[in-house]
C-alpha positions in Angstrom: 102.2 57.2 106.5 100.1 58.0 103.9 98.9 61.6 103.0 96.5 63.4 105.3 93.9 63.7 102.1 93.2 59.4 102.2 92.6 59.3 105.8 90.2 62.8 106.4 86.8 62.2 105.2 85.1 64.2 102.6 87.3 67.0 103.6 90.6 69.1 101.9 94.0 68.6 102.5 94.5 72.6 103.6 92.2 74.8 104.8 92.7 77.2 101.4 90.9 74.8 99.5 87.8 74.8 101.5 84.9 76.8 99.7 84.4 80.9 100.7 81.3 82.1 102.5 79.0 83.3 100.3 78.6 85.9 102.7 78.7 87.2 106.6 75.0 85.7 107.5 76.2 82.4 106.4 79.7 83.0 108.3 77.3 83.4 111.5 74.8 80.6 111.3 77.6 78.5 111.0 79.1 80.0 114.1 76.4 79.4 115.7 76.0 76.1 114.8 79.1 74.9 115.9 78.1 75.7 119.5 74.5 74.6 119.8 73.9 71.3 119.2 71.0 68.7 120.3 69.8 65.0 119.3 67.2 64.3 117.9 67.1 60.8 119.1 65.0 60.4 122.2 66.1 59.3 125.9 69.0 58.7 127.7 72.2 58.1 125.8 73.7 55.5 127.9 77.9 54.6 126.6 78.2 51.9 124.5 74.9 51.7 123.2 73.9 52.3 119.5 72.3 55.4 120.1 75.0 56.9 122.1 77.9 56.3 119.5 75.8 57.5 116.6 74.5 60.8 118.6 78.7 61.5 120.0 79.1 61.4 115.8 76.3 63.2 114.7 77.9 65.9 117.3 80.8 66.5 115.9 80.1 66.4 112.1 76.9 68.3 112.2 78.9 71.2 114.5 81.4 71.4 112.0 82.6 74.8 111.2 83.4 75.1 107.4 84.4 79.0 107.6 86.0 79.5 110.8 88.8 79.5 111.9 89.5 78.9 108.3 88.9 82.8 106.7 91.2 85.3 109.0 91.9 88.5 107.9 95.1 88.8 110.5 95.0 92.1 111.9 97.9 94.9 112.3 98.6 95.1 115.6 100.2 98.3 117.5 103.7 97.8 118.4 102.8 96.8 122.1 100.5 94.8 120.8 102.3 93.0 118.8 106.2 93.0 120.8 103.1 91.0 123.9 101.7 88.2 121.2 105.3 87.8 119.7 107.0 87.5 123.1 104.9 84.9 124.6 106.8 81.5 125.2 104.4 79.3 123.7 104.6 79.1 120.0 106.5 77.0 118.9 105.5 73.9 121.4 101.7 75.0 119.8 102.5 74.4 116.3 104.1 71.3 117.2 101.5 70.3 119.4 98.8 70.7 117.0 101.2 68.9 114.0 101.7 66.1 116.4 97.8 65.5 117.4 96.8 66.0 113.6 99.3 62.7 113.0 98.0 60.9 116.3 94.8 61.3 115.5 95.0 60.1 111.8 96.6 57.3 112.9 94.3 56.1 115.1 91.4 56.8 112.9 93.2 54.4 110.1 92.7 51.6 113.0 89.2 51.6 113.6 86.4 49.8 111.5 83.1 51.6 113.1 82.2 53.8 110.4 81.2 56.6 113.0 83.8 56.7 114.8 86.0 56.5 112.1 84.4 59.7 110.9 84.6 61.4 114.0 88.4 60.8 114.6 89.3 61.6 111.5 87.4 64.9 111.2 89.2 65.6 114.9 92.6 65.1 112.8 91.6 67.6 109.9 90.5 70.3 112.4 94.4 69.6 114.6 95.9 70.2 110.6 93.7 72.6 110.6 94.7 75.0 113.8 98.4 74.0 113.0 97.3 76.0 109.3 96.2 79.4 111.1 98.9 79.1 114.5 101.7 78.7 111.6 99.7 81.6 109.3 99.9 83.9 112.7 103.5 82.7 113.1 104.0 84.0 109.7 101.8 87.4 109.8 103.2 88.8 112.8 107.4 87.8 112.2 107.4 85.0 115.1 111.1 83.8 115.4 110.4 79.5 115.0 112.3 77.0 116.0 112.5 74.0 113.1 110.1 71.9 113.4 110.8 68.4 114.2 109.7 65.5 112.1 106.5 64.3 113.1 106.4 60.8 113.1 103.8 57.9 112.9 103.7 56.7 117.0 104.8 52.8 117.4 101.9 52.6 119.8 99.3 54.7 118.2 97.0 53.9 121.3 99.1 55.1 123.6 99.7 58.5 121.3 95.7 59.1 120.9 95.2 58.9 124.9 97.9 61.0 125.5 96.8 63.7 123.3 93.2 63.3 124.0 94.0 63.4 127.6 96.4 66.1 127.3 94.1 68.7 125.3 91.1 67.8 128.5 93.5 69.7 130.9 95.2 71.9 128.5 91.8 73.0 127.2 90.1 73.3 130.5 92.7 76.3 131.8 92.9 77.7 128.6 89.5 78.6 128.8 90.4 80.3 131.3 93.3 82.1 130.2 91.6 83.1 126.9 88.7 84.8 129.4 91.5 86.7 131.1 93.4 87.5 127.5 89.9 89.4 126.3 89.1 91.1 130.0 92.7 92.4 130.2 92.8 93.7 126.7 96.5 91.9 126.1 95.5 90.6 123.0 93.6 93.1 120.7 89.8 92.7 120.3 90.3 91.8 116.2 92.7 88.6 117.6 90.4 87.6 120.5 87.7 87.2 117.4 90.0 85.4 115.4 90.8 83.1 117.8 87.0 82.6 119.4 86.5 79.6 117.3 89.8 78.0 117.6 88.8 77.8 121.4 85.2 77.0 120.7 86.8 73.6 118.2 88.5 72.7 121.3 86.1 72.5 123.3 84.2 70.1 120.7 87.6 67.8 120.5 87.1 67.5 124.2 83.7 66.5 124.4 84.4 64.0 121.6 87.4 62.6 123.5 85.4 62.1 127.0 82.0 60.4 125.0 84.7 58.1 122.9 86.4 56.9 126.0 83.3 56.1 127.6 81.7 54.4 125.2 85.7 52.6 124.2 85.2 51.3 127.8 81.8 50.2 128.1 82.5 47.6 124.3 86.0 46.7 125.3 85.7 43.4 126.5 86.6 42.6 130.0 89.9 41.0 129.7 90.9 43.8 127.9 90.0 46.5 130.5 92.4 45.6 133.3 95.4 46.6 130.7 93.5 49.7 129.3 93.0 51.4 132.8 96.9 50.3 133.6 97.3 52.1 130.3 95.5 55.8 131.5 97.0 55.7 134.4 100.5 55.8 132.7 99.4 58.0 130.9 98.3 60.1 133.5 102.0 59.7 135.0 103.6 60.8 131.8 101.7 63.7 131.4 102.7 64.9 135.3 106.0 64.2 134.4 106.0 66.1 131.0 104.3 69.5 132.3 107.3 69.6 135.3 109.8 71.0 133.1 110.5 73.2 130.2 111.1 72.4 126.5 114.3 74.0 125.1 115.0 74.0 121.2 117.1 76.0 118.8 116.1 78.2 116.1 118.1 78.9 112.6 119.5 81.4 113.7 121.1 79.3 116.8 118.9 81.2 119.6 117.5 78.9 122.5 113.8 78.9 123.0 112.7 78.0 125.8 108.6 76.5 125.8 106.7 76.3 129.0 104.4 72.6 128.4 102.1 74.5 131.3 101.4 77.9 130.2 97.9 77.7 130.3 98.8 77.3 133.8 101.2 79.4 134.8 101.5 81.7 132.3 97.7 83.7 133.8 100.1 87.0 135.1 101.7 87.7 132.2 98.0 88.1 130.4 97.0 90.8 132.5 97.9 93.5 135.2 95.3 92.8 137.9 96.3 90.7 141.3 94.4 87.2 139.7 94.4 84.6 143.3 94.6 81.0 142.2 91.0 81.1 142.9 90.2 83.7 141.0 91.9 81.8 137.7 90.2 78.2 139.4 86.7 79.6 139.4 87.0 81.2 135.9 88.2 78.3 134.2 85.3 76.2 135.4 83.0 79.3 134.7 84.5 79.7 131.3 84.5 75.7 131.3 80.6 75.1 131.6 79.8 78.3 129.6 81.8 76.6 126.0 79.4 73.4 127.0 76.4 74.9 128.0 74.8 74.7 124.0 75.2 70.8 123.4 73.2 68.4 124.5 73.6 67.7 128.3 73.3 63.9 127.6 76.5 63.6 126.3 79.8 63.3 128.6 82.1 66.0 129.4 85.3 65.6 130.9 85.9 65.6 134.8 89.2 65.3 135.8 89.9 69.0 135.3 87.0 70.5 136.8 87.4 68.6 139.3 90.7 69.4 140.4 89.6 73.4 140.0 86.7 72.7 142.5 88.7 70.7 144.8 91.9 73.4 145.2 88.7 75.9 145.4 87.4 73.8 148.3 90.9 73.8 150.0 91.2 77.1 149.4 87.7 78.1 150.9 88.4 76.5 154.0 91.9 79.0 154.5 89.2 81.8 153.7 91.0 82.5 150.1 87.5 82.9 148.1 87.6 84.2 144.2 86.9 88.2 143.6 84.2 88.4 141.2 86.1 88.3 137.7 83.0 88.4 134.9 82.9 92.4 134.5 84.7 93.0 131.3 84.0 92.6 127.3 81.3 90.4 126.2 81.6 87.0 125.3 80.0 84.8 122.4 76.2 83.8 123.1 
């Protein structure tokens, strides 16, 4: 494959040679930037049309975040502090998820010819490098025992790869809105990592949003023979991402100790965050709280994806009807506007 600097548009290969801040108000604007976002171009932005593709692109280059997640100071964390984020079972499969997607998602954007999607992806692949950068930085900062990482190579059916990540960060993203919520309430992470990490989860909600307006608009220019094959295509998709998050990922470090990764943690992994008695419908009706918040500043034309919400109300529904409702869960520390 070739390197990650001819496939990225306009954009470094690492995240250390994108220019400093020149200085905190500029830090902020661009925060807020990257989480309010309108077209200008008027009416309804039907998929597939013109006007659609170029606003789903205008999106996610004009909410770009140049400084974060790219500056961290990491902070020194108390020993409790730090034996909680070291001990959680989920770094390593991060890294490697994020190292994976960047290469996915390069891929992919090496096979299209629309200039704006094009763009798109391949800005999506520079920001998947570019939370690999800081999870492996943390990794490094706080003495995180790693697992080797594999080779990551180019996918035979670099389709198939782009759905299955794409699809994949929908759900993953979706509870780990969640999860982040519960992470800041519970004070298991400290308040200087929560910031830190604010605008990783704020990117992924933009890689989401991407994902759902580019599948929409894929569908509604594919021709018609092609479409019977495509949705054969989700679907198996779907079925290998059930089968993937039943079971556990084991791997070895240099040292010859077993890791064992949990594929579902954002999941199941809510009670080890915190010490309060969080239902399933508590953690259901946060994550769709947390959910629309993260969407609430771009333009409500474009798409956002379903599936997950959508399962979240309908175990809420079920739930309702055995008279489990959610406690109220929003006191705690503040959140970004």
């Amino acid at each position: 494959m070739t390197a990650l600097a001819d496939i990225y548009t306009r954009l470094p290969d690492s995240i250390d040679d994108l220019p400093p801040p020149p200085n905190a108000e500029a830090v902020e604007q661009a925060d807020y930037r990257a989480r309010h976002w309108s077209s200008s171009i008027p009416g309804p932005l039907k998929p597939g049309s013109p006007e659609h593709k170029r606003a789903m692109a205008d999106m996610f280059r004009e909410t770009f975040n140049p400084y974060r997640p790219s500056v961290i100071n990491w902070p020194k964390l108390e020993p409790d502090a730090l034996r909680r984020v070291t001990s959680l079972p989920i770094w390593d499969i991060a890294v490697q998820t994020e190292g994976k997607a960047r290469l996915r998602m390069a891929a992919y954007a090496r096979m299209i010819d629309d200039p704006d999607i094009k763009d798109a992806i391949s800005r999506n692949a520079w920001e998947e490098n570019r939370h690999k950068e800081v999870l492996s930085k943390l990794v490094e900062a706080y003495g995180i025992e790693m697992a080797p990482e594999p080779p990551y190579v180019e996918p035979k059916d670099v389709e198939w790869a782009y759905l299955v990540t794409g699809f994949s960060e929908c759900v993953d993203s979706f509870f780990a809105f969640g999860m982040f919520r519960v992470a800041q309430t519970s004070g298991f992470f400290p308040a200087e990592l929560i910031e830190t990490f604010e605008p990783v989860m704020q990117e992924e909600c933009r890689h989401i949003l991407l994902f759902a307006n580019w599948l929409a608009w894929y569908r509604a220019v594919m021709p018609a023979w092609k479409r019977p094959w495509f949705e054969l295509k989700v679907l198996a998709v779907w079925g290998f991402l059930i089968y993937e998050r039943l079971g556990l990922v084991h791997s070895v470090d240099a040292n010859g100790e077993e890791h064992t990764q949990d594929n579902n943690f954002t999941v199941t992994g809510t009670k080890d965050m915190t010490s309060q008695d969080i239902t399933l419908a508590d953690f259901m009706q946060l994550c769709l709280t947390e959910n629309a918040r993260r969407f609430s500043g771009y333009d409500p034309r474009l798409l956002r994806p379903k599936l997950a919400p959508n399962i979240a109300k309908t175990i809420l529904f079920v739930l309702r009807l055995f008279g489990r409702k959610p406690h109220d869960l929003e006191a705690g520390a503040p959140v970004p506007a």
